[in-house]
N, C-alpha and C positions, 0 to 999 in steps of 0.2 A: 190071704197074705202071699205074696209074692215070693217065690224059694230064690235066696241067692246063688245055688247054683245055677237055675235057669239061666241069673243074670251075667254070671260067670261063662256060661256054654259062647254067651254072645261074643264077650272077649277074648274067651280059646279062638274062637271061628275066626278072630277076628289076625289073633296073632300069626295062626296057621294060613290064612291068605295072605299075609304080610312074607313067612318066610317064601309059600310058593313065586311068591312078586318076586322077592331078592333072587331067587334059583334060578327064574326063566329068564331074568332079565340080560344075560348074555347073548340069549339067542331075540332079545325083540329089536335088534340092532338090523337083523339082514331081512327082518319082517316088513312088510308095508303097511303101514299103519295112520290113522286118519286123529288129527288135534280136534279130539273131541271135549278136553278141558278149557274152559275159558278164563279160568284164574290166573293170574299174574303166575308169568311164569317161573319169579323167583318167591313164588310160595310154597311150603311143604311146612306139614303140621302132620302131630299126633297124639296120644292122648295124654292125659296125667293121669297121676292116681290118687286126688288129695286128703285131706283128713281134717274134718270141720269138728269142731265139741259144737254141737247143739243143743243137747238136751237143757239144759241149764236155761238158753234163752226161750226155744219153743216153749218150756212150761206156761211164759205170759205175753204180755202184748210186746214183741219183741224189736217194733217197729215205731221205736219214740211214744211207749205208752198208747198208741192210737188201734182202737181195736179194728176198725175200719180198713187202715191201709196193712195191718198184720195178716186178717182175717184175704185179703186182697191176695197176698202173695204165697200163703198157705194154702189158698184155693185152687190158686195156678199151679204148685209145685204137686199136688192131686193128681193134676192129670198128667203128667210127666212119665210113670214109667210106664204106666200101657199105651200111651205113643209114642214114645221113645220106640217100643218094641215093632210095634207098625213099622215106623218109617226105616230103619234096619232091615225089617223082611218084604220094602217097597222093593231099595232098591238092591238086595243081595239079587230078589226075581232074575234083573238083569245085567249082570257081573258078565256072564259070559258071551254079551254079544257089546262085550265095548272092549275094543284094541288099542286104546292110547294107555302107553301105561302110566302115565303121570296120572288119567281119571283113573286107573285100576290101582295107585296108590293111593290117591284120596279117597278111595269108597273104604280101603282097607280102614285107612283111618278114620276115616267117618263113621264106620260100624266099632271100633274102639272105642271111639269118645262117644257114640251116644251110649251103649252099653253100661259105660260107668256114670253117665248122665242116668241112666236108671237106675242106679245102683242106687246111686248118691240122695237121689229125691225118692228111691223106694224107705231107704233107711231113715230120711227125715218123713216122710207122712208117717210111719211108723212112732216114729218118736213124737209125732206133733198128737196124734190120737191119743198115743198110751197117756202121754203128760196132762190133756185135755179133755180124757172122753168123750171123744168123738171116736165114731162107727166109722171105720177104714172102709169097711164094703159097703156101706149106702153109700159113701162119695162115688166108690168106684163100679159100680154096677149097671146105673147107664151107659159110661163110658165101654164099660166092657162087651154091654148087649151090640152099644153100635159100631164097637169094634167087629166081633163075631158076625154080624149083618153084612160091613163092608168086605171080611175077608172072603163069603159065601156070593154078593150079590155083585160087587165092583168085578169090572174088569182089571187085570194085572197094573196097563198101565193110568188105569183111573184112578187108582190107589196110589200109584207114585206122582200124580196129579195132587192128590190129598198131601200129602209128603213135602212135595215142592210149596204149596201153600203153605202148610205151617212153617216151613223153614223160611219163609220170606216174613212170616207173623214173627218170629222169635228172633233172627237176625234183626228187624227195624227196632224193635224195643232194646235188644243186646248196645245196639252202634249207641240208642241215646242214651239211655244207664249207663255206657262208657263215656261218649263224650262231653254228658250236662255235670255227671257226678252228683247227682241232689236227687236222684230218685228215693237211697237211702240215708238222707240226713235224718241221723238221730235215733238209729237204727243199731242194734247188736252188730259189733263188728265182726263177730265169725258167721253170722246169719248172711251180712251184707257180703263176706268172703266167695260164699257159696255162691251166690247170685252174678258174682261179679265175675268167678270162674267161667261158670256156667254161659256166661254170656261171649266171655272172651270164645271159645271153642265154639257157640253158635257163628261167631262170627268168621272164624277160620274156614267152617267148612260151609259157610252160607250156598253155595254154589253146588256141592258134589252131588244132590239130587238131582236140580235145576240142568247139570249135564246132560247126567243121565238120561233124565227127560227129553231133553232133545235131540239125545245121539239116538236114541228109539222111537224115533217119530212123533214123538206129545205135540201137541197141537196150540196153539194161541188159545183158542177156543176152549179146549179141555183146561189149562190152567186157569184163565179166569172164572170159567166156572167154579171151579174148584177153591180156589178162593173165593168167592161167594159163600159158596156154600160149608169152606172151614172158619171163616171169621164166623159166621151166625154160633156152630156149635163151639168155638172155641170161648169166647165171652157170654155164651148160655153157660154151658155148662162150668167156666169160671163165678158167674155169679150164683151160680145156685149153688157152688160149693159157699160160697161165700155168706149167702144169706141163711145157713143152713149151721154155720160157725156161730154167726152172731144171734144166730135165735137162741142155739145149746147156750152161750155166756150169757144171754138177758141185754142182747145190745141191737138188737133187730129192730126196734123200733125209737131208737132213738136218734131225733134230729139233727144233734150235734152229732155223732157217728155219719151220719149220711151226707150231711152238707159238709163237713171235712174230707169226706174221699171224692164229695161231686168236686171239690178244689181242685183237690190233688191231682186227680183225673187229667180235671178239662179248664183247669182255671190257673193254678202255681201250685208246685211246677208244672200242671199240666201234662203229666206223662205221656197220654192218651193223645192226646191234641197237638203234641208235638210231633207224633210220628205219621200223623195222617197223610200229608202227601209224599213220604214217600212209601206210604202203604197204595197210594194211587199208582204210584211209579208202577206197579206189578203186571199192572193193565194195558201198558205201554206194548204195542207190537214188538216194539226189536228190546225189549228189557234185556237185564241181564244183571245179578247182584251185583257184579264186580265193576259194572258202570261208576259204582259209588266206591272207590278204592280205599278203605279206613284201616289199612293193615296198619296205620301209625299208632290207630289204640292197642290193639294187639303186641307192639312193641314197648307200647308204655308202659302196659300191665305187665308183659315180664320183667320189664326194669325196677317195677315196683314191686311184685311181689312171685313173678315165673319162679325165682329161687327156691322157694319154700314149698313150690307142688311140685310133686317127681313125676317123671314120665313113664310112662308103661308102652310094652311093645313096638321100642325102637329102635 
């Protein structure tokens, strides 16, 4: 089990780089300094701090009775806080070899909000096990071993390669759950809350890796790789959380479970099948997130609901 102080250390470090940013920033006026952020430059975000009730709906299939698409989104929230914590210590590595200070606000915040993006999915795998009995550590033990491997065998910036790929994985799924709205029909609305947060904030700082990355040399070559090779373990290890749910409930083997989420998937809505090309987009030579400028979801979501999450470290 994950100590939430640890998770807490992340958002100290995080607030404490935030005030060094305000302090220096009188003197980064007579600096020379190079636009190493490629986000719209009337963007600036930071994190919230929200407060979901779950326990109540994780006890059952909290995703329109269907165990299939529950089990789907329980599995992915699994792996969330020990990459969360990876991609944090991808790119604190290199904080200090990036001088624009607009990226060195966005990294602050980006190490913010993923922090309590661990927080948040540490405290719901928590609650989804206790309510369910399911083993928190057989989900997480793979993850962990291949965590421990890549921090021991990758190079600094092949890991912020991993980084940038999954955040291009969690940014295209965030933009369609925001702009279809029917990923969670029929779904617990403090469950679908969490999700839709979560996504908004994917969406904000879709880019601050993907900077990074290229303000320290990453390569075309290293990032597509790297996506290769994090989609394979990102939906491996998604379904084996997942079929490892529905075997514990007695639903592994049943057809109707299976043919409704091969739907959902790849058929209506299609989740999966809608974001395919522009999961292709990534592979593009001159890519770059913010080619795709959808800061209007991010506006509609606070219109509808920004009021009710408080902000932290602003």
């Amino acid at each position: 089990m994950l100590a939430h102080g640890d998770v807490l250390n992340d958002v100290y470090t995080a607030a404490a780089a935030k005030c060094v940013s305000i302090l220096s920033s009188e003197y980064r006026g007579t600096a020379m300094t190079s636009k190493q952020s490629k986000s719209p430059d009337a963007l600036t975000f930071s994190p919230r701090r929200p407060s979901f009730e779950l326990a109540q709906a994780l006890a059952g299939d909290w995703h329109g009775g269907s165990a299939f698409k529950t089990a789907y989104f329980n599995a992915m929230s699994i792996l969330f806080p020990l990459g969360e914590k990876f991609f944090i210590d991808s790119v604190r590595v290199y904080r200090n070899q990036i001088d624009d200070p607009k990226l060195l606000d966005e990294i602050t915040a980006f190490q913010g909000q993923e922090a309590i993006h661990r927080l948040q999915h540490q405290r719901y795998n928590e609650l989804l096990c206790e309510q369910r009995g399911y083993d928190l550590d057989r989900f997480e033990r793979p993850v962990r071993d291949r965590m421990t491997w890549a921090y021991r065998e990758l190079s600094a910036r092949r890991q912020l390669a991993g980084t940038v790929a999954n955040e291009h994985l969690t940014a295209i799924m965030a933009n369609d759950m925001l702009t279809q709205k029917d990923a969670f029909t029929g779904a617990d609305p403090h469950v679908a809350a969490l999700w839709a947060w979560h996504g908004v904030e994917e969406t904000e700082h879709k880019a601050v890796a993907f900077d990074v990355f290229v303000a320290v040399g990453g390569t075309v070559r290293e990032r597509r790789q790297a996506l290769i090779m994090n989609t394979y373990f990102f939906f491996k290890d998604t379904f084996r959380n997942l079929c490892i749910m529905l075997k514990h409930d007695g639903k592994l083997w049943s057809l109707r479970e299976w043919l409704s989420g091969f739907k959902y998937l790849f058929v209506s809505p299609g989740v999966l099948r809608r974001v395919f090309f522009a999961y292709l987009g990534f592979y593009r030579k001159d890519f770059h997130p913010w080619q795709h400028d959808n800061r209007a979801l991010i506006a509609e979501w606070e219109q509808d609901y920004g009021s009710t999450v408080s902000r932290s470290l602003t």
